[in-house]
C-alpha positions as CSV (number, residue, x, y, z in Angstrom):
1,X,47.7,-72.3,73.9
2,X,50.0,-74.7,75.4
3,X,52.3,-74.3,72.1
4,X,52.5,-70.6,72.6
5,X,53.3,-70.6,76.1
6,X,56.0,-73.0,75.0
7,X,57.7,-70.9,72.6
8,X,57.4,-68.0,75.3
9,X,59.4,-70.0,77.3
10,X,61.9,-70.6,74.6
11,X,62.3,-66.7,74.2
12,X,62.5,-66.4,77.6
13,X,64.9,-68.9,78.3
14,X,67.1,-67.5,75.4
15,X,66.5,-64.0,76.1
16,X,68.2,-64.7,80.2
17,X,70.9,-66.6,78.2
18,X,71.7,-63.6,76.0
19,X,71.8,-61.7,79.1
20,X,74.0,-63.7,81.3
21,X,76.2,-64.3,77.9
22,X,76.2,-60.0,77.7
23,X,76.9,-59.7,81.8
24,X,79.8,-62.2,81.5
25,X,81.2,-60.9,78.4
26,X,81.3,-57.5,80.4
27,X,82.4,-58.9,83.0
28,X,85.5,-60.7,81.5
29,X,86.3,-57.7,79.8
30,X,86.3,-55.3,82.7
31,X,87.9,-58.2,84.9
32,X,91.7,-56.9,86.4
33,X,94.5,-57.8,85.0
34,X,97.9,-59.2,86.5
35,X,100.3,-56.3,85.3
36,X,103.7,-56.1,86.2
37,X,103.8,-52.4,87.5
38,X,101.5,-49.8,88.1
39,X,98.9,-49.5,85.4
40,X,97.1,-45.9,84.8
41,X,98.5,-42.4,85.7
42,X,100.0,-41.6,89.1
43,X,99.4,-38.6,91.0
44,X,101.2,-35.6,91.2
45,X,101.3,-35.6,95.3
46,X,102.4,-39.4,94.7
47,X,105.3,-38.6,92.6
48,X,106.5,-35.8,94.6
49,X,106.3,-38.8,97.4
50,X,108.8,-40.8,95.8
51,X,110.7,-37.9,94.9
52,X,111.1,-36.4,98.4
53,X,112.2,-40.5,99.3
54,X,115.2,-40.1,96.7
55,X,115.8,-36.7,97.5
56,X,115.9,-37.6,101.6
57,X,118.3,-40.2,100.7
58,X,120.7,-38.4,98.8
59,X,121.0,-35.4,100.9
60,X,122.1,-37.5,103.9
61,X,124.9,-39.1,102.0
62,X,126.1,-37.0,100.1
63,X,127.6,-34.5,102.8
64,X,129.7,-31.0,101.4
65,X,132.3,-30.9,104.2
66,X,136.3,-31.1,104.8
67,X,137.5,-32.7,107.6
68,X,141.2,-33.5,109.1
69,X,142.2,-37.0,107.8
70,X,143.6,-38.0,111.2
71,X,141.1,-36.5,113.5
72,X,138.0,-36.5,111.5
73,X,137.3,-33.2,112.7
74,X,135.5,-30.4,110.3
75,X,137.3,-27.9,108.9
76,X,135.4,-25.0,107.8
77,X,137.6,-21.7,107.8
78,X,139.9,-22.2,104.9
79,X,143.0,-20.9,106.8
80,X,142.6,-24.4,108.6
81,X,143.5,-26.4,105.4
82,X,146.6,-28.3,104.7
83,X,147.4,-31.3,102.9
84,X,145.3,-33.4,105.6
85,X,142.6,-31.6,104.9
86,X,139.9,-34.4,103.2
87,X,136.2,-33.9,101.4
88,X,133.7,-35.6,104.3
89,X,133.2,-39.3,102.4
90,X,129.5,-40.6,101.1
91,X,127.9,-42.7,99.2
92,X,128.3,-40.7,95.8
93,X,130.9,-38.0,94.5
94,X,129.8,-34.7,94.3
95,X,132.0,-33.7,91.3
96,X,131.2,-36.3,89.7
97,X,129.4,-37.0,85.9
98,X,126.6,-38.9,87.5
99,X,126.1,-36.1,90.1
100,X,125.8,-33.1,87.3
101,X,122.8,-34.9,85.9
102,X,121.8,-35.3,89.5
103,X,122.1,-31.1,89.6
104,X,120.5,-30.5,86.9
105,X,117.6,-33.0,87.6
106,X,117.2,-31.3,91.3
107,X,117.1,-27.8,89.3
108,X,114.5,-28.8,86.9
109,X,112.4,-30.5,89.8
110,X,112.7,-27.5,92.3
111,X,111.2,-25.4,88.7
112,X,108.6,-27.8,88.0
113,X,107.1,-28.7,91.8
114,X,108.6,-25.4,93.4
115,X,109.9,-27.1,96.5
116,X,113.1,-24.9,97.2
117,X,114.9,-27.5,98.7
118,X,115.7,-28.9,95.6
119,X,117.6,-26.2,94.8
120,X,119.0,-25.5,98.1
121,X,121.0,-28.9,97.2
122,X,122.2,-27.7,94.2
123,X,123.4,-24.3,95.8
124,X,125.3,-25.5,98.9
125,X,127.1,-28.4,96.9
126,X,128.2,-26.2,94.2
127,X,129.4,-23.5,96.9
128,X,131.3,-25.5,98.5
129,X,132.9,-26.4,95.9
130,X,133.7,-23.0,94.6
131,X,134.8,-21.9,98.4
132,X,137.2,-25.0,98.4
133,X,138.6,-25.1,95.1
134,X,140.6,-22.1,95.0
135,X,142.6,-23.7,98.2
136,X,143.1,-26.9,97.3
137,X,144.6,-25.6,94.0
138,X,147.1,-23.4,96.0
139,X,148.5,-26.0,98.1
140,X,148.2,-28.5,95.1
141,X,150.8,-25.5,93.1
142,X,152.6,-24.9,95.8
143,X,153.6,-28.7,95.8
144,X,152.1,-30.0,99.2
145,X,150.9,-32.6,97.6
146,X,153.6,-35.5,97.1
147,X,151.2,-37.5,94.6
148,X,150.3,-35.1,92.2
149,X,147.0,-37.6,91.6
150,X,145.9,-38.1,94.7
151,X,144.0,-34.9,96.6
152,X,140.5,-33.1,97.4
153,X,138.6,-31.9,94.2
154,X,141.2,-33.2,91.3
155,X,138.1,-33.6,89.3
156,X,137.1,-29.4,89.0
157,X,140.6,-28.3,89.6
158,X,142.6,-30.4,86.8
159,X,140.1,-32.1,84.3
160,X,141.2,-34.9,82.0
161,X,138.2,-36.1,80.1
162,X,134.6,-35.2,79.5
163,X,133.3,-37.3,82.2
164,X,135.4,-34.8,84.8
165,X,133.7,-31.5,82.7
166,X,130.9,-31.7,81.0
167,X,127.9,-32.4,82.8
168,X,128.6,-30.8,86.2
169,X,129.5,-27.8,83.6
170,X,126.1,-27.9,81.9
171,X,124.5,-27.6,85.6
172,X,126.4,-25.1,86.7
173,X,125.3,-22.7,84.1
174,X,121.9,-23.7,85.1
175,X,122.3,-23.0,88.6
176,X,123.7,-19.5,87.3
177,X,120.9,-18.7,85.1
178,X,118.4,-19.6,88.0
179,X,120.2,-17.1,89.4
180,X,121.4,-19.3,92.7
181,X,124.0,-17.6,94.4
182,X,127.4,-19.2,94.1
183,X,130.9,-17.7,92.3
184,X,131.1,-20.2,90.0
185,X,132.4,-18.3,86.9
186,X,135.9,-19.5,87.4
187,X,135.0,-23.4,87.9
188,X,132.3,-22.8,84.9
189,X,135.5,-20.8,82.3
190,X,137.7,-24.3,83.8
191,X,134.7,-26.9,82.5
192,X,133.9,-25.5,79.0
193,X,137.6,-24.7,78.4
194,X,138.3,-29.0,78.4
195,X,135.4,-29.1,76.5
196,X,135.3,-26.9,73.9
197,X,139.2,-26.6,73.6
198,X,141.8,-29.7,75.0
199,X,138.6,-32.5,74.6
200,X,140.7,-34.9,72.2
201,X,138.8,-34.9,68.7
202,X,138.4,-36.6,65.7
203,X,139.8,-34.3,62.8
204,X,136.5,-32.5,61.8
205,X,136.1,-32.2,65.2
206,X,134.0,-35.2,66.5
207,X,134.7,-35.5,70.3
208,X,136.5,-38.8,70.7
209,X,138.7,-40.9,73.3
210,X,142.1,-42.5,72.2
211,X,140.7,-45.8,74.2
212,X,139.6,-48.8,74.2
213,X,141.2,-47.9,70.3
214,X,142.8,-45.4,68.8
215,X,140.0,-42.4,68.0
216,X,137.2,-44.2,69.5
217,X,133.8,-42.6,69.4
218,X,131.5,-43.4,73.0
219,X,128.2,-42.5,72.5
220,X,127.9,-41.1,76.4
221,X,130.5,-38.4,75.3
222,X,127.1,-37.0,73.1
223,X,125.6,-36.3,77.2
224,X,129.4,-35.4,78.3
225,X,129.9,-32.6,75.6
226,X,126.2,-31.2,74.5
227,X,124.9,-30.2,77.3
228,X,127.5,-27.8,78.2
229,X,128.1,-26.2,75.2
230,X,124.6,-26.0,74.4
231,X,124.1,-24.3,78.2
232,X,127.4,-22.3,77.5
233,X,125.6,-20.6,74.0
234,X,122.4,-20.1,76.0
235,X,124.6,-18.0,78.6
236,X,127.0,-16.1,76.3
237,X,125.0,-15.7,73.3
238,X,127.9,-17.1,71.2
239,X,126.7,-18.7,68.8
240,X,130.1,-20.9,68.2
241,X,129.1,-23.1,71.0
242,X,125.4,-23.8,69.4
243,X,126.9,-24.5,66.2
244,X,129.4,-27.1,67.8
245,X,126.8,-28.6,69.7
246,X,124.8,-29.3,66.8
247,X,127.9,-30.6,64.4
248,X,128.3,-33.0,67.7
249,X,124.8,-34.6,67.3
250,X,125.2,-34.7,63.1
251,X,128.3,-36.3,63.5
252,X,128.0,-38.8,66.1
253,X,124.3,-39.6,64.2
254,X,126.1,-40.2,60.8
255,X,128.6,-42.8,62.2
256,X,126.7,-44.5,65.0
257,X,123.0,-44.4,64.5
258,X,121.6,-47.3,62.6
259,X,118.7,-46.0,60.2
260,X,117.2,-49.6,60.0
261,X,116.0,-49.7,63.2
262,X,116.4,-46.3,64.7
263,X,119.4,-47.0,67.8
264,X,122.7,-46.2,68.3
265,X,125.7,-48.2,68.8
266,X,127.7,-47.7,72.1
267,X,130.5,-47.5,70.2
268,X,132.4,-46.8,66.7
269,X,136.1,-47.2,66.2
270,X,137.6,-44.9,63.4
271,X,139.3,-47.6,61.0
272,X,137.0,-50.3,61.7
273,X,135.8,-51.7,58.7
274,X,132.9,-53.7,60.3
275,X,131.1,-52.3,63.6
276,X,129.9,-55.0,66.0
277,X,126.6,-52.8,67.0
278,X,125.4,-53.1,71.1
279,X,123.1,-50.9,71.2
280,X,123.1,-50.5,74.8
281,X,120.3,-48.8,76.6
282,X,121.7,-46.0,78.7
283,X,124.6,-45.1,76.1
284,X,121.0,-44.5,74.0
285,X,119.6,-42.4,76.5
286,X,122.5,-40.1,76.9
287,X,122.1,-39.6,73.1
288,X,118.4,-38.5,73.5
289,X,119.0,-36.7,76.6
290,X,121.8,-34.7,74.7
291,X,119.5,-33.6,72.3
292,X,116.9,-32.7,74.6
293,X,118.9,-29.9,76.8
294,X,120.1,-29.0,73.1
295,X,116.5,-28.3,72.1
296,X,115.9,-26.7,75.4
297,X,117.8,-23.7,74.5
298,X,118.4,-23.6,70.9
299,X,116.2,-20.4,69.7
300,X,113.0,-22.1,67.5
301,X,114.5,-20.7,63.8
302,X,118.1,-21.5,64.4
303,X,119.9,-23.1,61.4
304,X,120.2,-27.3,62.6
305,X,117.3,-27.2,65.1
306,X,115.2,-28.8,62.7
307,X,117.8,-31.6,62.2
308,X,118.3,-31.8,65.5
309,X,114.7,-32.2,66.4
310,X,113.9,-34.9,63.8
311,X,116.9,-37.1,65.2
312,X,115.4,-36.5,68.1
313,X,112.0,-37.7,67.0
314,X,113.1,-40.5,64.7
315,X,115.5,-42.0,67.8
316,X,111.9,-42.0,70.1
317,X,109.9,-43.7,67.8
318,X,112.6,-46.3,67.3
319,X,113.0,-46.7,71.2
320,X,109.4,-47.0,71.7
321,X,109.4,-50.5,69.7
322,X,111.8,-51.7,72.3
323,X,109.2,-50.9,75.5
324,X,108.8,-54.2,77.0
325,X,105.2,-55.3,78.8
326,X,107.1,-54.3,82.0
327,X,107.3,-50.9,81.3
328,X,110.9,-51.1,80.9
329,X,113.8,-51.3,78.4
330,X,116.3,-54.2,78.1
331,X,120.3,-53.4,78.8
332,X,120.9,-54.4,75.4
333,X,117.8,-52.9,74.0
334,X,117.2,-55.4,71.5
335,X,118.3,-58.2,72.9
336,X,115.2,-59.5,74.9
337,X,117.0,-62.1,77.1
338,X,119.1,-59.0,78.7
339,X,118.5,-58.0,82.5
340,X,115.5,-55.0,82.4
341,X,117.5,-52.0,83.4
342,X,116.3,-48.9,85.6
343,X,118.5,-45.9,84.8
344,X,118.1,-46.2,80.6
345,X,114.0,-46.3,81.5
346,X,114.2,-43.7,83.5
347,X,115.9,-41.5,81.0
348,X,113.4,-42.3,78.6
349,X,110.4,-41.8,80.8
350,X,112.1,-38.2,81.2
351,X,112.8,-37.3,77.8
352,X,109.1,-38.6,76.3
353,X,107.5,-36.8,79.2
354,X,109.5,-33.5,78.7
355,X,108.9,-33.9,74.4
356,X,105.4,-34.1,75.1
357,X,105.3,-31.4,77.1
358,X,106.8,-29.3,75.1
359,X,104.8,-30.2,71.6
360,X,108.1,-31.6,70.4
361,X,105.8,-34.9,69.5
362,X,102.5,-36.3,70.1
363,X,101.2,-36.9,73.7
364,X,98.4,-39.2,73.0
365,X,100.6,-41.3,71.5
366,X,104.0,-41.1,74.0
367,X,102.3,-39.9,77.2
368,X,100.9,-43.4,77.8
369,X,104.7,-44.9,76.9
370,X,106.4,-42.5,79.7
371,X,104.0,-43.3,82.3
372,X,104.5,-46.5,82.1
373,X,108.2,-46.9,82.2
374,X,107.7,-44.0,84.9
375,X,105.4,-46.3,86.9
376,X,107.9,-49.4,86.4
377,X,111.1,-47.2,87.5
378,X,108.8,-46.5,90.6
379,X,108.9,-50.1,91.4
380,X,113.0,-49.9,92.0
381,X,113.2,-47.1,94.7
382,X,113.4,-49.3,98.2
383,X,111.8,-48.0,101.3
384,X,115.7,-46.1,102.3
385,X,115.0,-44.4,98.7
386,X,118.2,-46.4,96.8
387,X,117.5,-46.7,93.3
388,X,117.9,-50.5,92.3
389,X,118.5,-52.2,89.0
390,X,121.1,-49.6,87.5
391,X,124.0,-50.7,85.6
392,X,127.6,-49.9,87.3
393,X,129.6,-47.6,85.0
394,X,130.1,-49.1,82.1
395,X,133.4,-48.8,79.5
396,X,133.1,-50.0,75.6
397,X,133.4,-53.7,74.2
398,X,132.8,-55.4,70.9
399,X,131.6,-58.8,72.4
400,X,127.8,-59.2,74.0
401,X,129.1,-61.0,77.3
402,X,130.4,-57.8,78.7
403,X,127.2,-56.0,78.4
404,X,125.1,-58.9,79.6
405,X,126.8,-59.2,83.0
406,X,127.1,-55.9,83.9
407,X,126.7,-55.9,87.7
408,X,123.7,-53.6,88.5
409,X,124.1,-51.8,92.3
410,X,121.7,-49.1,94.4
411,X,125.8,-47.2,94.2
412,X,125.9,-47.0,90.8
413,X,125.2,-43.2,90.5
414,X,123.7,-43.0,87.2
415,X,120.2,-43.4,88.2
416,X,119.9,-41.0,90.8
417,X,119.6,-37.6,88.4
418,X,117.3,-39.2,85.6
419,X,115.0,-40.6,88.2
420,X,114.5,-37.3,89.7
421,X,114.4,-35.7,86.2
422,X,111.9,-38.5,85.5
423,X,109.5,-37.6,88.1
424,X,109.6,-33.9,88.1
425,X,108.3,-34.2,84.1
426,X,105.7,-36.8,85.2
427,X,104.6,-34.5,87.5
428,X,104.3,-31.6,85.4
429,X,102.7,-34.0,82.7
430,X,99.7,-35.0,85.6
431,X,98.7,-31.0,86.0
432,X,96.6,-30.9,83.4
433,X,94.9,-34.6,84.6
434,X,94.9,-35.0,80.9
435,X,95.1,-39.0,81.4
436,X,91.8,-41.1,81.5
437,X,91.2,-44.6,81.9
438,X,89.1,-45.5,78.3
439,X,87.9,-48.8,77.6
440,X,90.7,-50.0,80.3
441,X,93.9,-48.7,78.4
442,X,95.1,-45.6,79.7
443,X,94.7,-42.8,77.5
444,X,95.9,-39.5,77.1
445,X,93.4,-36.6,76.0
446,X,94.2,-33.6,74.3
């Protein structure tokens, strides 16, 4: 008896040890970890927080007004301009490259969340500058201005590169097919004209820059050029300016994209036998957002959009191996001892979320990548709503110092538009609430 009662102990005794083994294995495995940034799916009236933050900020400093130079004064009738007539300063220029991805982010987010103010943006900006062109290119003809370089609005009036044309083109034609009400067909025939006609080019008609080198390749000019010629088909029907846009993305892949590990080089030098390859992050995320507003409006049979599409698709996957545990992507994006930086991850999170959304590739496997580096771009928007941890603007080099010490600044313009873009996807991605926490890794159900 007292040997049975023993070994009933023994069970016993094993049986609560099993238990507390099983309640502190469950325990561990459900325990919190330390992550770097947000960790599961934000909500839609959260992200339409941060975007409202952004949005307040930019609209205060980014005012559409002339004023006299030597009183300050406004000037609003346009019989009141002369050559001290100046655009109202602030913190970003409106005509700017950086500010027609910050148009057409604000159009795609007023679309998506349906807040009109978004769009109201976009429409007084891009009246003003089609009330004020006109007159500032009168005086400028009429030779009031004794530096010919050096007056209101030289950007729209007298282009000289892509940077001045392309992407303020591209949103332009978006503000026109949303049907906002500003005469911009002039400023819209000026744009695509530098683009599609006095943009230097390669000879079979790669857009190129005669510096740092003689016919240069940059891989931003993919963003500077697409988008407006792809925009520019979508509005005419002519299908000349599809067919350039998609020559653009074949012939900027052949030379710069590196098949071994799916990135581009920043930049290629016609006559250069060996390519030093920095594969720098944003220069890659104008390449995949370039392809994106192509896909947007290329009709689903057209001849190339299946080309297009699986550049598109093969360039994702071979960003996605670069993710870091933060969420974000490295300036250089394979070299792991460069700063994390905000405006490439941003652009990513935008162009995974808008894929998925559109079918182009598989949610459960990206949805879970663009939250992430959405929930880590979250963590660089300060309390005024400046966007930290961008990269200043950035020219070409051939040596790895010059990328590595890029100064990053909440002024450097380029993070504004695909932060906005960013969120307005994420949100549209959270309608469904498709995301579920499984097993503690955040998982995105079909």
């Amino acid at each position: 008896m007292i040997k049975n009662n023993f070994i009933l102990a023994a069970l016993l005794f094993c049986s609560s040890l099993q238990a507390q083994k099983q309640a502190n294995d469950a325990m561990l495995h459900n325990s919190k970890p330390q992550y770097p940034v947000p960790y599961g799916a934000m909500p839609g009236e959260q992200i339409k927080g941060i975007l409202d933050k952004v949005f307040n900020y930019i609209n205060a400093v980014t005012p559409a007004e002339m004023v006299n130079k030597i009183t300050n004064l406004s000037v609003n009738d346009i019989a009141d301009a002369d050559t001290n007539t100046v655009m109202q300063e602030g913190d970003f220029r409106i005509t700017s490259y950086e500010w027609g991805v910050t148009y057409s982010a604000l159009l795609s987010a007023a679309a998506i969340i349906g807040d009109k103010k978004y769009a109201d943006y976009v429409k007084d900006r891009f009246s003003f500058i089609a009330k004020w062109v006109p007159v500032i290119k009168k005086l400028k003809e009429g030779g009031a201005y004794s530096n010919k370089n050096n007056y209101p609005l030289h950007q729209p009036i007298d282009p000289k590169a892509l940077d001045d044309a392309g992407a303020v083109c591209a949103a332009m034609i978006k503000a026109t097919r949303a049907g906002i009400n500003a005469d911009l067909k002039a400023q819209m025939s000026t744009y695509i004209n530098w683009v599609s006609k006095k943009q230097y080019r390669l000879a079979d008609g790669t857009l190129a820059r005669n510096r740092p080198q003689k016919n240069t390749l940059w891989l931003d000019d993919m963003y500077m050029g697409i988008p407006a010629l792809a925009q520019m088909g979508k509005l005419t029907g002519d299908k000349k300016y599809f067919d350039d846009a998609i020559k653009q993305v074949k012939l900027f892949s052949k030379r710069m994209f590196n098949k071994e590990i799916d990135l581009y080089m920043h930049g290629w030098v016609e006559g250069m036998e060996t390519h030093p390859e920095f594969h720098w992050a944003r220069a890659n995320g104008w390449a995949l957002m370039a392809m994106t507003e192509l896909l947007d409006v290329l009709p689903e049979n057209y001849p190339g959009r299946q080309e297009v599409l699986q550049q598109f698709k093969t360039h994702i996957k071979g960003l996605a191996a670069y993710q870091t545990g933060t969420g974000f992507w490295h300036q250089l994006l394979d070299k792991n001892d460069s700063y994390l930086e905000t405006s490439a991850t941003a652009i990513y999170a935008y162009c995974i979320a808008h894929a998925c959304n559109n079918a182009w590739i598989n949610p459960t496997t990206y949805a879970p990548m663009a939250m992430l580096a959405w929930n880590a771009v979250t963590t660089k928007i300060n309390e005024k709503g400046q966007i930290e941890g961008t990269c200043v603007g950035t020219g070409m080099a051939f040596d790895p110092v010059f990328y590595y010490y890029r100064p990053t600044d909440v002024f450097a313009a380029h993070g504004y538009g695909p932060v906005i873009f960013a969120g307005a996807e994420m949100y549209k991605m959270m309608e469904g609430n498709k995301f579920k926490i499984n097993d503690s890794s955040l998982q995105y159900m079909q």
